[in-house]
KOLTORVO-619482 format. One line per 4 residues: for each residue x, y, z of N, C-alpha, C. Coordinates in steps of 0.05 Angstrom, whole numbers. Layout:
<sites>
X:Y:Z:X:Y:Z:X:Y:Z  ...;
</sites>
This chain:
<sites>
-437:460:-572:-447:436:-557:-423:421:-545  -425:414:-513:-401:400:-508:-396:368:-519  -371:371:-526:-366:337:-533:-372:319:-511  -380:288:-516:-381:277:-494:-358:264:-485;
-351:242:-462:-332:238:-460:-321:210:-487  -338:200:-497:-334:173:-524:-318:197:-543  -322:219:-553:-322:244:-569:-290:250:-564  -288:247:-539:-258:264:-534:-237:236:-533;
-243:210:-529:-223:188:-526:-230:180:-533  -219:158:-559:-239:123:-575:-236:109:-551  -250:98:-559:-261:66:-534:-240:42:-551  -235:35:-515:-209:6:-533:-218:-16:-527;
-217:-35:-543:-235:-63:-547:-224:-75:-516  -242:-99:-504:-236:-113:-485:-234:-136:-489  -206:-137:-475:-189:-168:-483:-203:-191:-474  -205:-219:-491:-213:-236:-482:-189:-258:-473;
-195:-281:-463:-172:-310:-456:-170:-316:-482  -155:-321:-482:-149:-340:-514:-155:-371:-504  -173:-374:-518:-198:-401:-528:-184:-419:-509  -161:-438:-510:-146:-448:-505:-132:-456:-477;
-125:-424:-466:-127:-417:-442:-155:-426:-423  -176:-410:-430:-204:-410:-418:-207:-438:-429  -214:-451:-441:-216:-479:-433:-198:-500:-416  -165:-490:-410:-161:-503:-388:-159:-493:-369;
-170:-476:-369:-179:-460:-333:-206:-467:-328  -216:-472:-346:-254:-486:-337:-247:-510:-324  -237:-530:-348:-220:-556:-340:-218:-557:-313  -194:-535:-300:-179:-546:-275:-200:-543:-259;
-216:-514:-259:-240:-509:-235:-263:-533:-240  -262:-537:-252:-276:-566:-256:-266:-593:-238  -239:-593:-248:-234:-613:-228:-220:-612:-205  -222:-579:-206:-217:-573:-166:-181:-575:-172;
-168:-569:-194:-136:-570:-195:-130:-549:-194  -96:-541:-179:-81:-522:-174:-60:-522:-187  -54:-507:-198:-21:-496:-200:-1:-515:-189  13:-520:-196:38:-534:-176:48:-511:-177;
46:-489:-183:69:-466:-163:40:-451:-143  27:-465:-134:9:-438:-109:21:-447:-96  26:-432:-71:41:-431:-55:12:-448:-37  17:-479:-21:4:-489:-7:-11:-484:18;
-29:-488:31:-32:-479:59:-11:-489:87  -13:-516:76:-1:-530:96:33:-520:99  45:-507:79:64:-499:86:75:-471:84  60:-464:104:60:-435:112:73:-433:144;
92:-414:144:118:-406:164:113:-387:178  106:-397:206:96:-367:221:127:-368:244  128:-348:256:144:-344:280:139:-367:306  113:-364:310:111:-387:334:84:-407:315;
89:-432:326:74:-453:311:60:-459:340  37:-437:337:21:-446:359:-18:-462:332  -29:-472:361:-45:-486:358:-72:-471:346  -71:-446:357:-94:-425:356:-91:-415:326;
-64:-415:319:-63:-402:285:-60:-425:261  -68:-449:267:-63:-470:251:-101:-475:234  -94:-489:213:-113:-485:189:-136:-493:202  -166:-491:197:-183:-509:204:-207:-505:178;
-228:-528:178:-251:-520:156:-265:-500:164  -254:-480:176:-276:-462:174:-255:-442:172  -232:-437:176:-211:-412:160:-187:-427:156  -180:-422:135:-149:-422:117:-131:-416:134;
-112:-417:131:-80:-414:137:-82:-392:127  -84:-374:108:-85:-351:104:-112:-325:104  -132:-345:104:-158:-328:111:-146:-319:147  -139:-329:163:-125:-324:185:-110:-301:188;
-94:-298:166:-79:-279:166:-94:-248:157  -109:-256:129:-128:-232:132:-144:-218:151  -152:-236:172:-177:-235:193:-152:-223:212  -129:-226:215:-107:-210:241:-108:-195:226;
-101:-181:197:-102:-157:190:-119:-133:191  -136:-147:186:-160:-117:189:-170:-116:216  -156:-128:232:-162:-124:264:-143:-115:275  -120:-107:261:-100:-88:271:-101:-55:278;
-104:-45:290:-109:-13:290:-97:9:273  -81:-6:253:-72:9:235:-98:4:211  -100:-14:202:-119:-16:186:-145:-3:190  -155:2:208:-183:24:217:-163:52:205;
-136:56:205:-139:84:190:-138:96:164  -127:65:146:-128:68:118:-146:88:108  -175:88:127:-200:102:114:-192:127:108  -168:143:125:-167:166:113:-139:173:116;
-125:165:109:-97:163:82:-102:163:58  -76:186:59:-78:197:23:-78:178:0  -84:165:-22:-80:154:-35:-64:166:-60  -74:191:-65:-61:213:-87:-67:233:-79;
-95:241:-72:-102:269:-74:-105:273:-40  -92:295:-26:-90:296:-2:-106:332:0  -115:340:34:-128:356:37:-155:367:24  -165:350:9:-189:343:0:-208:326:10;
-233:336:6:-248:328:34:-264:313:9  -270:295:0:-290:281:-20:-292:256:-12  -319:245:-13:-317:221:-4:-321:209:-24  -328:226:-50:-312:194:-74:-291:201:-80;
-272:205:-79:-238:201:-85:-233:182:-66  -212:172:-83:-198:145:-70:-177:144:-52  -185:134:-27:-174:135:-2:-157:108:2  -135:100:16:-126:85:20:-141:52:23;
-156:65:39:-167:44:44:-178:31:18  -200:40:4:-206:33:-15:-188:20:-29  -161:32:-46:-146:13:-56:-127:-6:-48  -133:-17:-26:-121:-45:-13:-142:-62:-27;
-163:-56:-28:-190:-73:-28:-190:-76:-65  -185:-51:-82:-178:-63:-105:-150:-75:-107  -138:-72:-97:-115:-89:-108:-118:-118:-91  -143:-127:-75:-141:-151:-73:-159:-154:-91;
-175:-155:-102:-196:-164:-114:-185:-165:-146  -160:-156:-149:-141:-154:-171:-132:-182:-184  -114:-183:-155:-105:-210:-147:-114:-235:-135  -140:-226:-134:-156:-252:-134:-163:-260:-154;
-171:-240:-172:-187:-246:-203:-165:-267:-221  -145:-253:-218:-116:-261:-237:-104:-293:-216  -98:-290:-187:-99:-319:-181:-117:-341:-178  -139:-328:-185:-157:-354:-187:-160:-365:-212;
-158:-346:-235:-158:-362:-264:-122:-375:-259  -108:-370:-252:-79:-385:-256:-80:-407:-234  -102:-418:-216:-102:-438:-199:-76:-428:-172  -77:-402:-170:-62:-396:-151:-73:-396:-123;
-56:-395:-94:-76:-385:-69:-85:-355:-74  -112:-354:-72:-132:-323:-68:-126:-317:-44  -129:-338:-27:-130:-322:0:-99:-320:9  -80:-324:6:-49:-313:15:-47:-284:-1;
-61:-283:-33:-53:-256:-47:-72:-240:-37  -96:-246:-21:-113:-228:-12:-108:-210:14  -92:-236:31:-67:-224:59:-56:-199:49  -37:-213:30:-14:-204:28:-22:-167:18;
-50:-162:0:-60:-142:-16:-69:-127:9  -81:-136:35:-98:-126:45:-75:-113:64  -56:-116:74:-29:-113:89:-17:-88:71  -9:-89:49:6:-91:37:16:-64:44;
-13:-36:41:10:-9:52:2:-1:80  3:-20:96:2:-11:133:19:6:137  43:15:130:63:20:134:64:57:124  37:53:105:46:83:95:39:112:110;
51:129:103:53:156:123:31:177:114  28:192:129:-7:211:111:2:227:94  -15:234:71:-4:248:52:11:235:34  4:209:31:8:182:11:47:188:10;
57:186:-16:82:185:-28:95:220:-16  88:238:-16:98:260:-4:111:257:18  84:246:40:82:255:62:117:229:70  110:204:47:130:179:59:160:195:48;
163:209:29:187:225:20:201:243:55  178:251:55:188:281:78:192:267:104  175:241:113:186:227:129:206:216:134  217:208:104:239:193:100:262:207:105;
261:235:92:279:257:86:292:264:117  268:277:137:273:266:165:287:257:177  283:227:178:295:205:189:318:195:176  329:200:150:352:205:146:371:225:148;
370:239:154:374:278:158:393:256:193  379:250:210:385:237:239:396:211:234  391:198:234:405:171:226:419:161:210  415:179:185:433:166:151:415:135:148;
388:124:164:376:109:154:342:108:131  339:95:129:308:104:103:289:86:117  263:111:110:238:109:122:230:100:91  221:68:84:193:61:57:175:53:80;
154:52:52:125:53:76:118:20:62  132:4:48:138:-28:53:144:-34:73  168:-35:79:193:-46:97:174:-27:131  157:-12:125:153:-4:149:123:-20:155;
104:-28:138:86:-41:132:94:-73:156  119:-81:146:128:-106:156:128:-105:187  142:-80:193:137:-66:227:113:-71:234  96:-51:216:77:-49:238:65:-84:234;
61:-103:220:43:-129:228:68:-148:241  89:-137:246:104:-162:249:120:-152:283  122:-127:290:131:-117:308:121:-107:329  102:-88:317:91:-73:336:59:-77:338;
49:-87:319:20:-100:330:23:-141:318  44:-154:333:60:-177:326:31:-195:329  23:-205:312:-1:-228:306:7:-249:293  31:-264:297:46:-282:278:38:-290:267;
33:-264:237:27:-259:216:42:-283:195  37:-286:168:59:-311:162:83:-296:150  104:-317:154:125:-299:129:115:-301:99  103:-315:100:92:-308:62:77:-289:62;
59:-274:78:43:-254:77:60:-232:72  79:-226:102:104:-204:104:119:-206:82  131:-222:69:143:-227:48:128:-209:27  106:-220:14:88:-202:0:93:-180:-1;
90:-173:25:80:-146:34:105:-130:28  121:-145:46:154:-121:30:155:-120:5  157:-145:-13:158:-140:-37:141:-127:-65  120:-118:-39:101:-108:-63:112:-82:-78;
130:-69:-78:135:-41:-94:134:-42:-122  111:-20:-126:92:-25:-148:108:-3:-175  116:10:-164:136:30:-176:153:15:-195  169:-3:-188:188:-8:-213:168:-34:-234;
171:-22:-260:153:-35:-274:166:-55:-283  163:-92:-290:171:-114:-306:153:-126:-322  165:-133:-340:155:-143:-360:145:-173:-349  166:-188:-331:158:-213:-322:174:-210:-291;
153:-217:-274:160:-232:-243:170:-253:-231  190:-262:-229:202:-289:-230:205:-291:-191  201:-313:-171:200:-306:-147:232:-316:-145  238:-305:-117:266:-306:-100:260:-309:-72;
272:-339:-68:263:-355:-48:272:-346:-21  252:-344:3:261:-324:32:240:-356:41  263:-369:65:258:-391:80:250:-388:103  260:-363:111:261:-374:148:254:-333:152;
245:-338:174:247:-304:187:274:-299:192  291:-310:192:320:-298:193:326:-276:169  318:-296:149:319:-282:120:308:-252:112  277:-256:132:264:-233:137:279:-208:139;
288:-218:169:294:-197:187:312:-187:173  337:-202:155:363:-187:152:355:-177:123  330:-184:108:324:-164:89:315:-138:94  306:-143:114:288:-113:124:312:-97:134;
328:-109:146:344:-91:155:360:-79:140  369:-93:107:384:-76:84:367:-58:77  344:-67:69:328:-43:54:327:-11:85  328:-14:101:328:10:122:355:17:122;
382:2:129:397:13:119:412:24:76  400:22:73:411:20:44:378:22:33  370:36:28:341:39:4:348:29:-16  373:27:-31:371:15:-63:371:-15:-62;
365:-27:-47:367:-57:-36:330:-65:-44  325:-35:-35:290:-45:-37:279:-44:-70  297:-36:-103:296:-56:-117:300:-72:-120  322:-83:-111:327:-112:-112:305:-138:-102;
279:-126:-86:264:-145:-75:251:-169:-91  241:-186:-89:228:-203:-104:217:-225:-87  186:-217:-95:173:-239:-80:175:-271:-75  174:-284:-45:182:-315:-53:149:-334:-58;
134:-317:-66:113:-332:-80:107:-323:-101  92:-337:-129:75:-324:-146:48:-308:-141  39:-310:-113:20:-300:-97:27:-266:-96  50:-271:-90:72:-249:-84:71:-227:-107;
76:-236:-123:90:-232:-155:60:-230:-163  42:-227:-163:7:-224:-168:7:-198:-151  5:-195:-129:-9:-174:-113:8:-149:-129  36:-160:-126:60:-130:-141:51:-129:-169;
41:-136:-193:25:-124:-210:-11:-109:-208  -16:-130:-188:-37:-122:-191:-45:-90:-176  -26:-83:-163:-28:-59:-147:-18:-28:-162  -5:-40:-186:-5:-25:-203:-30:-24:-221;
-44:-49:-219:-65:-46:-236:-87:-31:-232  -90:-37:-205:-113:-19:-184:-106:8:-187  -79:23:-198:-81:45:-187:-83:70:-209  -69:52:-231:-71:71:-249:-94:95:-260;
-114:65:-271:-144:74:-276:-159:94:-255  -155:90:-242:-173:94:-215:-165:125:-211  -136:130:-210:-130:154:-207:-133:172:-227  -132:170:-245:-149:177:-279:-172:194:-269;
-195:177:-265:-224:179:-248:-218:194:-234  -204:193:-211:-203:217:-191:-200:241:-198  -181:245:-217:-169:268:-230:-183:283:-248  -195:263:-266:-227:276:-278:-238:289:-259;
-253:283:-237:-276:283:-219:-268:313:-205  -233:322:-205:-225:335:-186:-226:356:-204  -228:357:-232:-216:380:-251:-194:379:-256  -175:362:-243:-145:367:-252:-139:362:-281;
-142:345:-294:-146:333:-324:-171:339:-330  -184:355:-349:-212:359:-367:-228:323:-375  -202:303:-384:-216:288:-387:-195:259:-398  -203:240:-405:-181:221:-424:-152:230:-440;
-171:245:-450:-153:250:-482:-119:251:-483  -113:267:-459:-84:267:-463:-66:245:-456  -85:221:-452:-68:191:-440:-64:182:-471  -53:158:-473:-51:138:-499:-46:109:-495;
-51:97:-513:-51:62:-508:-50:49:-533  -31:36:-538:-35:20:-558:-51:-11:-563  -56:-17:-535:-75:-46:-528:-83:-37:-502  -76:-40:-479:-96:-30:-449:-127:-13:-444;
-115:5:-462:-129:29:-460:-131:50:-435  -144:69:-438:-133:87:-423:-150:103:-393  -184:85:-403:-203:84:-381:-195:63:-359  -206:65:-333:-204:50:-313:-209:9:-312;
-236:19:-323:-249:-10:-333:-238:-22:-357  -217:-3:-376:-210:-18:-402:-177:-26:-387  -159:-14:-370:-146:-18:-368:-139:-44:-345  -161:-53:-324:-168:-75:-310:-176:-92:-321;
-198:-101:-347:-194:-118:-368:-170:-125:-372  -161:-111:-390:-145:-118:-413:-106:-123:-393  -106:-116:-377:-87:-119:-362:-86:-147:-345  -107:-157:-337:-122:-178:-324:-122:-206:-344;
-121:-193:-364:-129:-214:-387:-101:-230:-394  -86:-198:-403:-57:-203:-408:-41:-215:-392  -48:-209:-367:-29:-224:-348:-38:-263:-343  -65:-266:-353:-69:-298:-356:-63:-304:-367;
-64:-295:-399:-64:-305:-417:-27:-314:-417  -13:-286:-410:14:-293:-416:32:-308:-390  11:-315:-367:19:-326:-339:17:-360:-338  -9:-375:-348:-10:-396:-344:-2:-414:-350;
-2:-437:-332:26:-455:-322:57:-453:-317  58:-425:-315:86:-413:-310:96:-414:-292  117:-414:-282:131:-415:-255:142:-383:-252  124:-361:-259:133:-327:-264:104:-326:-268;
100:-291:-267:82:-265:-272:83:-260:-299  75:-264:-317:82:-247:-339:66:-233:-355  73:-207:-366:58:-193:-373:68:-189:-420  47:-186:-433:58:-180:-467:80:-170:-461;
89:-168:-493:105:-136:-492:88:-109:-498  76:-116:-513:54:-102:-526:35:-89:-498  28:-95:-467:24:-92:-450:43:-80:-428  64:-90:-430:91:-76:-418:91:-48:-431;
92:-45:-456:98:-20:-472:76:-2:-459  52:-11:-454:33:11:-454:34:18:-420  37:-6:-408:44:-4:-379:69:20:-360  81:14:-383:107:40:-375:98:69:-383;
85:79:-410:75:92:-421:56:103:-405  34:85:-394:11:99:-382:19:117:-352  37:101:-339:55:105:-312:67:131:-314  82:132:-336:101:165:-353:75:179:-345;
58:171:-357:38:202:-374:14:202:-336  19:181:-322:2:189:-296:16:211:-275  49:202:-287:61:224:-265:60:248:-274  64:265:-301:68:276:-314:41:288:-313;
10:280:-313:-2:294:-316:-28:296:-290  -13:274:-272:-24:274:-243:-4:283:-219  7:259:-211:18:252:-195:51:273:-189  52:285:-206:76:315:-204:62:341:-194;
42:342:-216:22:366:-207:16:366:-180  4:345:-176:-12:336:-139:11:341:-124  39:328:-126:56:336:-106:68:364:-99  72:376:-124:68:400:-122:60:419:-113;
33:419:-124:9:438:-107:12:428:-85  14:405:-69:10:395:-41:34:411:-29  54:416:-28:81:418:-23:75:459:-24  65:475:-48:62:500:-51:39:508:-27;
17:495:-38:2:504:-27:-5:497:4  6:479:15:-1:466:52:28:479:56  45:481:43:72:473:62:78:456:77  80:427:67:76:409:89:109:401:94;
120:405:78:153:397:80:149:417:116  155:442:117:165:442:147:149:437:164  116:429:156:96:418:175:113:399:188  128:369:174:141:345:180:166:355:191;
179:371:188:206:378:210:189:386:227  173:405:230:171:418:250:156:400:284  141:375:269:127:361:282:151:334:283  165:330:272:182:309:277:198:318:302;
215:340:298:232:353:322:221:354:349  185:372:352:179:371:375:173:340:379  157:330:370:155:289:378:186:274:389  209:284:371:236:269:383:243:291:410;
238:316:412:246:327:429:223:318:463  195:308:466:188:303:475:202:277:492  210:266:473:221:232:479:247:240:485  258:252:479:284:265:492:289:274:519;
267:290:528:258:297:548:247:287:569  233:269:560:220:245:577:188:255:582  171:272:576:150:298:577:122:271:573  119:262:588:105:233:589:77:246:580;
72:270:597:41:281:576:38:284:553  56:284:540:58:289:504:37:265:495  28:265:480:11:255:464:31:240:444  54:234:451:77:209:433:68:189:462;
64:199:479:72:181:501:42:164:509  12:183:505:-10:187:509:-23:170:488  -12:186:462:-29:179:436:-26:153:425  7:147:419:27:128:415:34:108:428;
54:115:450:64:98:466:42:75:482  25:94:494:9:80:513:-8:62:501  -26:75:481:-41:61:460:-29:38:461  -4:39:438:9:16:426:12:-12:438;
20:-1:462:33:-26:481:7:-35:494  -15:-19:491:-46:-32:498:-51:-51:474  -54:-40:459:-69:-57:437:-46:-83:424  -23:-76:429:6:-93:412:4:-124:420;
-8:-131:445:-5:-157:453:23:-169:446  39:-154:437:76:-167:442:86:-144:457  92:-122:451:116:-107:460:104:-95:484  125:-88:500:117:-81:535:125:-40:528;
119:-31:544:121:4:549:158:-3:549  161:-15:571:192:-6:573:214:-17:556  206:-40:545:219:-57:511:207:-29:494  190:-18:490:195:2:468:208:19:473;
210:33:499:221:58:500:247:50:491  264:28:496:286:25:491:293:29:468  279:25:447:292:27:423:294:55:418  307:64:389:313:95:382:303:110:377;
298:130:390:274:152:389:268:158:361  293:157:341:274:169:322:262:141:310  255:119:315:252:100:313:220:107:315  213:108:339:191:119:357:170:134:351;
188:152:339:177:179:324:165:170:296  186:160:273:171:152:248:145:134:254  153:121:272:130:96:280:97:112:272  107:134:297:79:147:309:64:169:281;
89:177:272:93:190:243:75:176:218  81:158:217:79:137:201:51:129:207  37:123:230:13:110:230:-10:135:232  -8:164:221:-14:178:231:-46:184:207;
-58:181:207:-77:195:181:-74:224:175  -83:222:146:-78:252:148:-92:285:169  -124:273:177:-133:294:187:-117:299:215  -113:271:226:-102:269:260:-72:290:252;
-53:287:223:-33:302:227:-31:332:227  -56:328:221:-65:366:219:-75:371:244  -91:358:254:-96:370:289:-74:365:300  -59:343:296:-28:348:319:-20:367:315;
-8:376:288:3:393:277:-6:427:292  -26:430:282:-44:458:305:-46:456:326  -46:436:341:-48:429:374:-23:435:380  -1:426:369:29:435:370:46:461:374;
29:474:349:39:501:345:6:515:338  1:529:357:-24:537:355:-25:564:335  4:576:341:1:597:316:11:595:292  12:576:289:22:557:258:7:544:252;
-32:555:245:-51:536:242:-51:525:211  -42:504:216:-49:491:180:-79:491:178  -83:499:155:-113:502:136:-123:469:117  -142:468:115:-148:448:93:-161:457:67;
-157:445:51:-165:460:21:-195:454:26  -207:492:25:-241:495:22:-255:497:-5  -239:489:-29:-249:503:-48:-269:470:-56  -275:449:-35:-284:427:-43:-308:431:-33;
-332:422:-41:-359:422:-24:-360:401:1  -338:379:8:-340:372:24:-318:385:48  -329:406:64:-309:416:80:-318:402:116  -298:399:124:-300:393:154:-281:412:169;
-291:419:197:-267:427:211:-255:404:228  -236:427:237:-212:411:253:-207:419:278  -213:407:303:-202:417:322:-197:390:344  -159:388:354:-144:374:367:-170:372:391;
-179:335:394:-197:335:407:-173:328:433  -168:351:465:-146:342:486:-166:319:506  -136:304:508:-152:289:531:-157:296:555  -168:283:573:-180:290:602:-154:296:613;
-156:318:628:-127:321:649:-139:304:677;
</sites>
């Protein structure tokens, strides 16, 4: 008889507020009180202080900013960016898009019990990976690999996130949103979030520009809100569980069992509890994020055993089985060699160029061309989903047809839709 899934993992209790806590968070929602650390509406820092982006009762200072984000044309492609599992055609596995939307709803849950702004952590969540390349963390490796190989500079799909809302589709977005947004890297784990104060877009600009030249700059980041410092846990929170689930669902893992927890636990729903809980319970009235130790311990632990028994395997097989490492030279070279060339029919110039400077409402055709081709290239690289990089890819090299994995019941084909000559 097969075991069920209760059979193969114990179930771990779900954390509550401590008594104490939850009665002064009823308290404040009661009397409509905030945090003295939320970051305010009224003082929110955009590039131009025009009239059209200023607060009104019917949107926020930062509901504003969410509403420019998902009207950006990058955000229509989250829907199909890799999140983990790439060349898989399923429409319940978790797609990019999808986990922007849990990791705001993360950081809403957790800043609204701490009397924080929802709607700046909801910006900041919903932004947060514009920036990333198809084929999730691989595809941003081989990009990167690339574009340093030519420049000696680094492609993250943060610091490129900030591009695309702040550069190339420019909606003077706020700097607390962008701020967020760079600093969300969910990768290095802390015990506690403490913010580091960024005043002016000057500050911006010359952060972004260390982390591109110098990648080890992009630990050093730290958000200048607790808004900030919310979305960067909570995007770890969203992702762990969730990819668990996928991994079940895919066959890759049989089931729970080989995770462990000493308090979190090791299901999706036990680990959004109890992570959620921990972070109020050990956050409120603080001027920091903070998480147990007893929650840190299991937080680093769970992260070990996701790469180890997901997230290595997946890159792997992705890497054996697509070959996508020379897919990305091979399509990077002809895209910089187009622009080299000046070959205006290329579909950098068609797909990309023209597009961009349509929809960008800041930058003009001949302000972009100016900048550095391989500049150009990651851009177009970078905003690419994964199916569109497989029809470029075959449209490219027609006898170098990349395949997509059939062994899923959801299969689609692929064929480079050309434009009108």
């Amino acid at each position: 008889m097969e075991k069920t899934m209760s059979e193969h993992t114990k179930m771990y209790p779900l954390l509550s507020l401590h008594p104490d806590i939850e009665k002064a968070i009823r308290d404040d929602k009661q009397h409509g009180k905030k945090s003295k650390y939320a970051f305010a509406d009224e003082n929110i820092i955009r590039r131009e202080d025009t009239d059209h982006d200023r607060a009104t009762l019917v949107r926020s200072a930062f509901e504003r900013d969410s509403e420019k984000i998902i009207n950006i044309p990058a955000y229509n492609r989250y829907v199909d960016k890799t999140q983990v599992f790439s060349f898989i055609k399923n429409d319940d596995i978790c797609r990019r898009g999808l986990h922007v939307q849990l990791v705001a709803r993360v950081a809403r849950s957790i800043c609204s019990c701490l009397g924080l702004n929802t709607s700046l952590a909801e910006a900041i969540a919903l932004g947060h990976d514009l920036g990333h390349a198809p084929f999730g963390h691989v595809g941003e490796r081989l990009l990167n690999a690339c574009y340093h190989k030519y420049t000696g500079r680094y492609f993250n799909h943060n610091v490129q996130s900030v591009r695309v809302m702040d550069t190339l589709y420019r909606r003077n977005i706020s700097l607390q949103t962008l701020n967020g947004a760079l600093c969300h890297n969910g990768e290095f784990v802390q015990k506690a979030l403490r913010m580091r104060a960024m005043n002016t877009f000057d500050d911006l600009d010359e952060t972004v520009e260390k982390c591109i030249s110098d990648e080890q700059n992009i630990k050093l980041l730290r958000p200048c809100t607790l808004e900030g410092c919310v979305v960067r846990m909570a995007d770890m929170i969203a992702y762990l569980g969730k990819d668990r689930n996928d991994a079940i669902d895919l066959g890759i893992i049989p089931d729970f069992s080989c995770f462990s927890s000493q308090m979190i636990g090791v299901r999706n729903g036990e680990i959004l509890n109890n992570m959620i809980v921990d972070i109020i319970n050990n956050s409120y009235g603080k001027d920091h994020i903070e998480m147990s130790q007893e929650a840190f311990n299991d937080i680093k632990e769970a992260k070990k055993e996701n790469y180890r028994y997901i997230y290595e395997l997946e890159g792997q097989a992705l890497e054996e089985n697509h070959n996508v490492a020379p897919m990305f030279e091979a399509l990077y070279d002809a895209l910089y060699d187009d622009l080299l060339h000046k070959r205006e029919t290329s579909t950098i110039y068609r797909h990309h160029i023209d597009y961009l400077c349509k929809k960008s409402q800041s930058i003009t055709r001949e302000s972009y061309l100016q900048e550095d081709p391989h500049q150009i290239v990651v851009d177009y690289i970078s905003s690419m989903t994964d199916d569109y990089f497989v029809r470029l890819y075959n449209h490219t090299f027609p006898r170098k047809t990349a395949t997509l994995d059939t062994t899923t019941p959801y299969e689609y084909s692929y064929q480079f839709i050309h434009d009108s000559e």
